[in-house]
C-alpha positions in Angstrom: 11.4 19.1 0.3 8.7 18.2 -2.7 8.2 20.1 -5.5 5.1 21.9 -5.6 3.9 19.7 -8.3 3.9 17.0 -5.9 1.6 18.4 -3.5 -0.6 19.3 -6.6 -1.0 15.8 -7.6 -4.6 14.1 -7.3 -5.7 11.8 -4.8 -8.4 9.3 -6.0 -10.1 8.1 -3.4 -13.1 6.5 -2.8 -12.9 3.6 -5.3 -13.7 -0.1 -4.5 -13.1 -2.8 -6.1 -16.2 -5.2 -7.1 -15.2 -8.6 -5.6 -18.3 -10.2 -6.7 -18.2 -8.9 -10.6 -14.7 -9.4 -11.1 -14.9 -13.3 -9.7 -18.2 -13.6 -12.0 -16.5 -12.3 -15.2 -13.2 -14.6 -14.5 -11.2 -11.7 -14.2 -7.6 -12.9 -12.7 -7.0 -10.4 -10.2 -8.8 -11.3 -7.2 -6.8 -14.9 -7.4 -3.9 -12.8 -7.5 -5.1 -10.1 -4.9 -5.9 -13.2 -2.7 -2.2 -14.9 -3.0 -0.9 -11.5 -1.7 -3.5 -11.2 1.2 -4.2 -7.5 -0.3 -8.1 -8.4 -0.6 -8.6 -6.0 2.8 -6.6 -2.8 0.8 -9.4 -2.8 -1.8 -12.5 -3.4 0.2 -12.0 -0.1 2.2 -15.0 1.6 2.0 -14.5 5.0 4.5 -14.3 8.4 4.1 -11.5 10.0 3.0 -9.8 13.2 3.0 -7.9 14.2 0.1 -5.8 17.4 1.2 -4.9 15.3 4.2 -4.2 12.4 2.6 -1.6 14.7 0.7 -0.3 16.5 3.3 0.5 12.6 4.9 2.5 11.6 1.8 4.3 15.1 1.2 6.0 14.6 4.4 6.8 11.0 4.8 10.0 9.6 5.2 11.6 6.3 6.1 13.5 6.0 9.0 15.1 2.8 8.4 13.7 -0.3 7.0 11.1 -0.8 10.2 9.7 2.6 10.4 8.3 5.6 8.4 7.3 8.6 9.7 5.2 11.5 8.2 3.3 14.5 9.7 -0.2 15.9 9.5 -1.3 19.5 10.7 2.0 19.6 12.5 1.5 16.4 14.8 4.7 14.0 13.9 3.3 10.2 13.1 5.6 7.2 13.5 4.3 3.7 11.7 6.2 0.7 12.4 5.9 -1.8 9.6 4.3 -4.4 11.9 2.0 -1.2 13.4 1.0 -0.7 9.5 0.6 -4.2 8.5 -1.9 -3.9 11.3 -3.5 -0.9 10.4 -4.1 -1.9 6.3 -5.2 -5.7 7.4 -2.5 -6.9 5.2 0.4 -9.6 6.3 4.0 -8.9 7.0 5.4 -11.5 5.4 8.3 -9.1 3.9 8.6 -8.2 0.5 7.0 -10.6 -2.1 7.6 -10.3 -5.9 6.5 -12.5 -9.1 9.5 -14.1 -11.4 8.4 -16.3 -13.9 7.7 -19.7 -12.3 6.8 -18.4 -8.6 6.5 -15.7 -5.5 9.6 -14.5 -4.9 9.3 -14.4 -1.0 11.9 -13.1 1.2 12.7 -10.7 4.1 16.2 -9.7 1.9 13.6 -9.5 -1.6 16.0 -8.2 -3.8 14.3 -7.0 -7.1 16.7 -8.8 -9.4 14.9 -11.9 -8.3 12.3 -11.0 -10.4 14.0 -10.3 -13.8 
C-alpha cells in the first residue's frame, strides 16, 4: 500500500510549544493559533509512541468525507470527524483557509478561495 520509505519516515514527537515565550517575544503565531482554536493541538504534553504512531498513519484511509479509518496491531479504528474534533480538543467548524483579506470559512472550502 506505502512504500517502504513511508513507514521509514520519523515521527517527532514530544515537542510543545512555549505559549508563554512566544506571547512575551510578540511572536504572531499564538494570535493565529488562537483564531483557529488549534491552541489544544500544541499543548499536548503525553507520551507517545513513535512505531505506533506510524503504524496508525501507514494504514489510514478516508472513507468518505465524515470518516477515516486506520488500524493498529491488527485492531481496525474508525474516527468520525466530529469523534476526532473531540478527541484533538479542536472545533469542527469545517475547513478554514486564509485569502488575503479574511478566513475563508466553509463546509464546501474549496482551495481556490484562497489564491
Amino acid at each position: 500500500m506505502y512504500p517502504e520509505a513511508y513507514f521509514n519516515r520519523k515521527i517527532l514527537v514530544g515537542k510543545v510549544l512555549d505559549f508563554d515565550f512566544c506571547t512575551s517575544e510578540g511572536f504572531p503565531i499564538i494570535g493565529w493559533l488562537g483564531a483557529q482554536g488549534l491552541e489544544p493541538l500544541f499543548s499536548i504534553n503525553l507520551p507517545s509512541y513513535p512505531e505506533l504512531i506510524k503504524e496508525f498513519y501507514v494504514h489510514i484511509l478516508n472513507n468518505s468525507m465524515e470518516e477515516l479509518s486506520t488500524r493498529v496491531k491488527n485492531k481496525g479504528i474508525e474516527l468520525e470527524i466530529d469523534t476526532l474534533a473531540i478527541i484533538l480538543n479542536v472545533p469542527n467548524d469545517g475547513a478554514r483557509g486564509r485569502n488575503q483579506r479574511t478566513w475563508v470559512t466553509s463546509r464546501d472550502f474549496d482551495r481556490q478561495d484562497c489564491v
